[in-house]
Chimera marker file (.cmm) of the C-alpha trace (Angstrom):
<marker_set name="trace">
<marker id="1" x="19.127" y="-6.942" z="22.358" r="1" g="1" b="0" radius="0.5"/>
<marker id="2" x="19.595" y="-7.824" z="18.724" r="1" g="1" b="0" radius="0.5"/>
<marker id="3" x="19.162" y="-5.197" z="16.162" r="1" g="1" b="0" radius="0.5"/>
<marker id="4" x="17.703" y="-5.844" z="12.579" r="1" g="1" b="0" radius="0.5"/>
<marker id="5" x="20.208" y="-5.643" z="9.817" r="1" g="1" b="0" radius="0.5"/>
<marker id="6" x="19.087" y="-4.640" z="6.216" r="1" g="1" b="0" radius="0.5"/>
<marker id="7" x="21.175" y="-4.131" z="3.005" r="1" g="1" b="0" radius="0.5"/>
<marker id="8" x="19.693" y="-1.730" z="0.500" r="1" g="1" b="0" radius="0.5"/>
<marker id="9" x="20.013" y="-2.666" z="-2.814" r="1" g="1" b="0" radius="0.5"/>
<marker id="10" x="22.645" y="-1.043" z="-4.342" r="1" g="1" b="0" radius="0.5"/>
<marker id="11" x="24.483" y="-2.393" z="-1.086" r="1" g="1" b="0" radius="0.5"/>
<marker id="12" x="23.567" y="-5.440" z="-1.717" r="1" g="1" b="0" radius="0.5"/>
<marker id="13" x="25.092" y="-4.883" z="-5.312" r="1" g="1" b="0" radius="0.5"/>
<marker id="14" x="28.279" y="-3.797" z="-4.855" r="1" g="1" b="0" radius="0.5"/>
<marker id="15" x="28.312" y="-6.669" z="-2.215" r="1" g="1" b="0" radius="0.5"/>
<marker id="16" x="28.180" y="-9.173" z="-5.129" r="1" g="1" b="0" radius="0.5"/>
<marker id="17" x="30.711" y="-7.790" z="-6.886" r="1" g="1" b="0" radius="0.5"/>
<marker id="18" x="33.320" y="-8.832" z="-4.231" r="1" g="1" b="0" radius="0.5"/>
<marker id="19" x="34.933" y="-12.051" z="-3.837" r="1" g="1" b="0" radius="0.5"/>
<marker id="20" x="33.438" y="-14.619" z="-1.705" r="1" g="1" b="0" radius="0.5"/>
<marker id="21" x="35.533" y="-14.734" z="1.358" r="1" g="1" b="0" radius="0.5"/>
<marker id="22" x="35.269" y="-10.932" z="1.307" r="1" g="1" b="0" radius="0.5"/>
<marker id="23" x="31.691" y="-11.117" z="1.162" r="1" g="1" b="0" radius="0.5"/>
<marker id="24" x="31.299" y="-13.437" z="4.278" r="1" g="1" b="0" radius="0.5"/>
<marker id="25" x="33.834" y="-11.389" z="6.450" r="1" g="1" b="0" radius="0.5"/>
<marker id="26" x="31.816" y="-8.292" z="5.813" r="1" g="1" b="0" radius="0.5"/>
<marker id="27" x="28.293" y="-10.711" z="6.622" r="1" g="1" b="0" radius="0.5"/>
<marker id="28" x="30.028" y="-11.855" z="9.692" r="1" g="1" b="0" radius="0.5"/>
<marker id="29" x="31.117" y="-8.946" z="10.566" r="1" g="1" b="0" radius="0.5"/>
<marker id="30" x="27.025" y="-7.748" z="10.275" r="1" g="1" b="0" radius="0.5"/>
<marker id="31" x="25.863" y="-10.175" z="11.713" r="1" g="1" b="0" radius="0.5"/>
<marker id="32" x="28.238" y="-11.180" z="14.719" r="1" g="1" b="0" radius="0.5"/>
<marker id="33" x="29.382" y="-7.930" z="15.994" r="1" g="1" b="0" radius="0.5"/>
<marker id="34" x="26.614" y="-4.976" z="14.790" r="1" g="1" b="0" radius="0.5"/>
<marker id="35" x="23.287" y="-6.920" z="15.208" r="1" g="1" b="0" radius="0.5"/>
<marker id="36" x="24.385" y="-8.952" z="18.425" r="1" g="1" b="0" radius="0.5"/>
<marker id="37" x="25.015" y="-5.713" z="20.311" r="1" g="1" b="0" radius="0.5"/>
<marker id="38" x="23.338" y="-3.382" z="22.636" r="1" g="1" b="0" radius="0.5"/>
<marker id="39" x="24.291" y="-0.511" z="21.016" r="1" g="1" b="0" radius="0.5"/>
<marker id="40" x="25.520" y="-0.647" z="17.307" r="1" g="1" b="0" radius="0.5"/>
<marker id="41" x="26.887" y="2.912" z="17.635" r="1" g="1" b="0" radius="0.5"/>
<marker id="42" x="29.510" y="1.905" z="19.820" r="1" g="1" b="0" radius="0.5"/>
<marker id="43" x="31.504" y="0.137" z="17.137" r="1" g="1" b="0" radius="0.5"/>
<marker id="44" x="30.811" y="2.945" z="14.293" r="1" g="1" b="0" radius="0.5"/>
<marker id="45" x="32.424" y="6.517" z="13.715" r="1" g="1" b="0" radius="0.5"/>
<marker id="46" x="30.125" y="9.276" z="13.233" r="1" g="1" b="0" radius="0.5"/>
<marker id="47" x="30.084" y="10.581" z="9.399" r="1" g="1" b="0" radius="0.5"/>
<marker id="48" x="29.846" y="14.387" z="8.916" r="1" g="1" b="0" radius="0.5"/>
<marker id="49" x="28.137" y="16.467" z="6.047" r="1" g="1" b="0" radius="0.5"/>
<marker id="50" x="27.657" y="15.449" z="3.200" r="1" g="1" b="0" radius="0.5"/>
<marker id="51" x="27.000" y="12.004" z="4.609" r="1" g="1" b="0" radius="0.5"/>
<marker id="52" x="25.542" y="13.258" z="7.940" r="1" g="1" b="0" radius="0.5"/>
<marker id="53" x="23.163" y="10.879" z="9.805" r="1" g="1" b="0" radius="0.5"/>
<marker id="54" x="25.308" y="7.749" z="8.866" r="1" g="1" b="0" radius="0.5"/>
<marker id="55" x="27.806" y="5.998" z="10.400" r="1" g="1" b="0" radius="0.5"/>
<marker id="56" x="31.463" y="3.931" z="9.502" r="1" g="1" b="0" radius="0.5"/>
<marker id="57" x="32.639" y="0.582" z="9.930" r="1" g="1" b="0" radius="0.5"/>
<marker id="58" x="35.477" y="-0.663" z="8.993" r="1" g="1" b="0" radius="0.5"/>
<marker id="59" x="36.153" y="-4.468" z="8.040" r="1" g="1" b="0" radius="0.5"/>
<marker id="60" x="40.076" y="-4.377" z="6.868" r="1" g="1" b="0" radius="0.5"/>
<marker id="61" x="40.052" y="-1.674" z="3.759" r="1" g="1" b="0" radius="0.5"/>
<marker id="62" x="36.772" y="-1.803" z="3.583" r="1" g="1" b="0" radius="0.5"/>
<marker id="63" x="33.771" y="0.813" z="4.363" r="1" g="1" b="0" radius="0.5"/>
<marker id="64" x="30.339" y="-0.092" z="5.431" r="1" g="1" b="0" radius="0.5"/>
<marker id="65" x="28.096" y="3.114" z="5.108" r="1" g="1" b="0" radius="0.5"/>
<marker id="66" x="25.362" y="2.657" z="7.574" r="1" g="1" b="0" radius="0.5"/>
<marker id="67" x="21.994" y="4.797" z="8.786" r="1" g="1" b="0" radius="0.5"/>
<marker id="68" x="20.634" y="3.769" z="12.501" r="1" g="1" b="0" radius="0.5"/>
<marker id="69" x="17.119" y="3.488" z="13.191" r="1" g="1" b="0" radius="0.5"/>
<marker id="70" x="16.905" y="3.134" z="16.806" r="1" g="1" b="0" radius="0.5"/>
<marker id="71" x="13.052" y="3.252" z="16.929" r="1" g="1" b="0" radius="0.5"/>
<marker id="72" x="12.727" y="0.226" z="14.694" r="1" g="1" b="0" radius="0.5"/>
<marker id="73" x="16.117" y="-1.319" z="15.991" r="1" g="1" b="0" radius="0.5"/>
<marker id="74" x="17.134" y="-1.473" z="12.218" r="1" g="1" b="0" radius="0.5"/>
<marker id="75" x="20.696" y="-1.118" z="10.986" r="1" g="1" b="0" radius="0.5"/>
<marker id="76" x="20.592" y="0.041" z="7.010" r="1" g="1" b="0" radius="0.5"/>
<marker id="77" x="23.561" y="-0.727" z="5.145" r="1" g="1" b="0" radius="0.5"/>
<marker id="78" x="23.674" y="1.936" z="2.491" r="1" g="1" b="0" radius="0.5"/>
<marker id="79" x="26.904" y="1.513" z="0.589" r="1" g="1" b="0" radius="0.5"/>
<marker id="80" x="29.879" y="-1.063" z="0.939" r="1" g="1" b="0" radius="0.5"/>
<marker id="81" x="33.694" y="-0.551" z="-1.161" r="1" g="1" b="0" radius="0.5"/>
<marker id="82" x="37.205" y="-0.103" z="-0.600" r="1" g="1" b="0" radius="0.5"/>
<marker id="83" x="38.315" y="3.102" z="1.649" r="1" g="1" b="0" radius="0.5"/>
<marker id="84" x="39.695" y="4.727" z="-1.101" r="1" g="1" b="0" radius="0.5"/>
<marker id="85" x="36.501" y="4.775" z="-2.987" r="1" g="1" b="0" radius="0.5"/>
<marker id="86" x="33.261" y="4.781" z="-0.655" r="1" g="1" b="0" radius="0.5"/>
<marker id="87" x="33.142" y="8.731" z="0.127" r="1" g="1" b="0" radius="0.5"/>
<marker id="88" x="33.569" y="9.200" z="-3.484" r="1" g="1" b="0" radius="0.5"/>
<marker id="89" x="29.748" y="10.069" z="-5.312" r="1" g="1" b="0" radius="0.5"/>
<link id1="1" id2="2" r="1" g="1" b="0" radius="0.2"/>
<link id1="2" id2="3" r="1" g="1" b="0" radius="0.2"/>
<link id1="3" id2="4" r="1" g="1" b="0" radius="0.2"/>
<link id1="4" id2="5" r="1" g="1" b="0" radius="0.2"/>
<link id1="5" id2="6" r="1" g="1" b="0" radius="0.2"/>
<link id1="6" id2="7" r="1" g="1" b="0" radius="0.2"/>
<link id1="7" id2="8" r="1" g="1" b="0" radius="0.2"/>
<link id1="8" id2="9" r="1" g="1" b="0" radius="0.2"/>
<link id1="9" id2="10" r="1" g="1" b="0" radius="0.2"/>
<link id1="10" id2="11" r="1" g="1" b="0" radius="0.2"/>
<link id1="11" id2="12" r="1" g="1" b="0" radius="0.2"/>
<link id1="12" id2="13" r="1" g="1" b="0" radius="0.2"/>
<link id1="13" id2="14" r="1" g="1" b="0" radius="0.2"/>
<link id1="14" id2="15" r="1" g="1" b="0" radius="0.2"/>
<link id1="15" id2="16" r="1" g="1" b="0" radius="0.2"/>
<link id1="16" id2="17" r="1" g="1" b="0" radius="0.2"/>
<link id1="17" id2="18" r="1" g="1" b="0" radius="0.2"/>
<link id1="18" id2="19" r="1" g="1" b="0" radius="0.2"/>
<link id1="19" id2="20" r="1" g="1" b="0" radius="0.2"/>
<link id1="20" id2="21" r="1" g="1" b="0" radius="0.2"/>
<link id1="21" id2="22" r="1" g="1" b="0" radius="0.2"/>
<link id1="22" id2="23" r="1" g="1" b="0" radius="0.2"/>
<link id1="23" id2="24" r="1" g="1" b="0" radius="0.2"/>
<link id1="24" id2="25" r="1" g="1" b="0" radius="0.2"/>
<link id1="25" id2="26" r="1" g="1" b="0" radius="0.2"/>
<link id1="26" id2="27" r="1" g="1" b="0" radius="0.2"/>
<link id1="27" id2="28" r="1" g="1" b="0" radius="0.2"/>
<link id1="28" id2="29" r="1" g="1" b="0" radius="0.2"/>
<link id1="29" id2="30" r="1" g="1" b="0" radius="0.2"/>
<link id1="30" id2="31" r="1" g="1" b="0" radius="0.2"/>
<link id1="31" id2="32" r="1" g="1" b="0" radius="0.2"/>
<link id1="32" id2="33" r="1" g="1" b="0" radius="0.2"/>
<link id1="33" id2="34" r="1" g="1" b="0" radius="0.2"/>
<link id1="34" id2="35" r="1" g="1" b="0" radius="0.2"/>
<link id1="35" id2="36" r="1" g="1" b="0" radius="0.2"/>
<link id1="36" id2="37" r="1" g="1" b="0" radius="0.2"/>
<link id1="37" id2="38" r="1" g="1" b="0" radius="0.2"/>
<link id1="38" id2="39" r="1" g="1" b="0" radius="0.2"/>
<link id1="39" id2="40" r="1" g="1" b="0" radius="0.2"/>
<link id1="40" id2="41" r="1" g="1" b="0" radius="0.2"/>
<link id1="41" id2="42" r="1" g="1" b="0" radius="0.2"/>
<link id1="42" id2="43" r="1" g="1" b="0" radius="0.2"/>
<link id1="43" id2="44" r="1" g="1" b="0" radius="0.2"/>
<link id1="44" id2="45" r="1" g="1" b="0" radius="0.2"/>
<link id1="45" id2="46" r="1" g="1" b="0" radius="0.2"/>
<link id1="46" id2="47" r="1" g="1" b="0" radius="0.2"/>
<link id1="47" id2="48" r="1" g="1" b="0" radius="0.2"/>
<link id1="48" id2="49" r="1" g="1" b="0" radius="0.2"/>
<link id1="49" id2="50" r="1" g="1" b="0" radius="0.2"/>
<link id1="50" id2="51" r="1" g="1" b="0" radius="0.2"/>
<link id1="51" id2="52" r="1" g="1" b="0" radius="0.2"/>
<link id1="52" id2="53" r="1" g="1" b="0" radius="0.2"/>
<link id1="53" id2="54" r="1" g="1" b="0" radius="0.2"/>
<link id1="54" id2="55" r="1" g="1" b="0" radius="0.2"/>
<link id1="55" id2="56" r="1" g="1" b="0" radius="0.2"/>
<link id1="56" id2="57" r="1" g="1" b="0" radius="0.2"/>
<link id1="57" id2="58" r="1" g="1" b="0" radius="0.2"/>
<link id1="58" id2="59" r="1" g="1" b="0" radius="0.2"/>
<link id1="59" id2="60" r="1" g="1" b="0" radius="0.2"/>
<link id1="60" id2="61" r="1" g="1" b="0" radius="0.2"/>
<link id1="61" id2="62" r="1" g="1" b="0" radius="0.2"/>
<link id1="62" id2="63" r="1" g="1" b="0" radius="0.2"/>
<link id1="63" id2="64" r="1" g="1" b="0" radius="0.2"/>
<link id1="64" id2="65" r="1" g="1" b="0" radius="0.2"/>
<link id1="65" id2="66" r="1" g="1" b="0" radius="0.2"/>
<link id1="66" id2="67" r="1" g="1" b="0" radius="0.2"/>
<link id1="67" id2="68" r="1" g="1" b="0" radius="0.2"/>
<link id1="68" id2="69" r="1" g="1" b="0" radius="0.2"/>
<link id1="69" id2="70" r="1" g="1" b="0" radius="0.2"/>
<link id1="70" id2="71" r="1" g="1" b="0" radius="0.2"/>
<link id1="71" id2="72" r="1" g="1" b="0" radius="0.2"/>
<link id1="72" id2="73" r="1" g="1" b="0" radius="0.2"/>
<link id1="73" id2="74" r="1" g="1" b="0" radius="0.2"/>
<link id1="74" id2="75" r="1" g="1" b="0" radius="0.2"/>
<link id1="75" id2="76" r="1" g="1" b="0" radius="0.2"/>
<link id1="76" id2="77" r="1" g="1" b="0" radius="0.2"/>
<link id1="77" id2="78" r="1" g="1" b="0" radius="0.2"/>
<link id1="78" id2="79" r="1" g="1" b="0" radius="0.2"/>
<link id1="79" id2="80" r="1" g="1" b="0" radius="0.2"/>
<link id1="80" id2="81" r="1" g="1" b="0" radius="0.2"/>
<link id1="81" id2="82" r="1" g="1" b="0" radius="0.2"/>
<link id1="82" id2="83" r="1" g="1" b="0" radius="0.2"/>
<link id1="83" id2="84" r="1" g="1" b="0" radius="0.2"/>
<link id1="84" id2="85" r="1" g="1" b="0" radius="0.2"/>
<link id1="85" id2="86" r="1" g="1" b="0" radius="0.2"/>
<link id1="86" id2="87" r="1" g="1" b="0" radius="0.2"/>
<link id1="87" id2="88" r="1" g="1" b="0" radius="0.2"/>
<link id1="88" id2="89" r="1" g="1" b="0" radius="0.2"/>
</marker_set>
């Protein structure tokens, strides 16, 4: 089963802002180990209120901030940045 993996825009902008081969581990990481399995929960942590719904992957001190849509088989990536600052508002 592959799953559908879509960056929202402000994602997609804070994406930019990293360096290249930062950029391409965290797209590799997308696209080699969340979209190509069965179940992308398996590799995620469950977030809890405020960011309820969403799960956590981590790429080496980096966050991806993801909601799971397992009707449409669609992973959203909702915010990407460093640990220290991706729970932050």
């Amino acid at each position: 089963m592959t799953w559908r993996v879509e960056i929202k825009d402000t994602a997609r902008k804070e994406l930019r802002r990293l360096d290249l081969p930062v950029q391409r581990r965290l797209l590799g990481f997308l696209r080699e180990r969340v979209a190509t399995g069965e179940d992308p929960t398996r590799l995620g942590k469950a977030l809890h209120s405020p960011l309820g719904g969403t799960r956590r992957y981590r790429v080496g001190d980096y966050r991806l901030i993801c909601r799971i849509e397992h009707a449409t088989e669609t992973v959203w990536v909702l915010k990407i940045a460093l640990r220290d600052e991706v729970y932050r508002r």
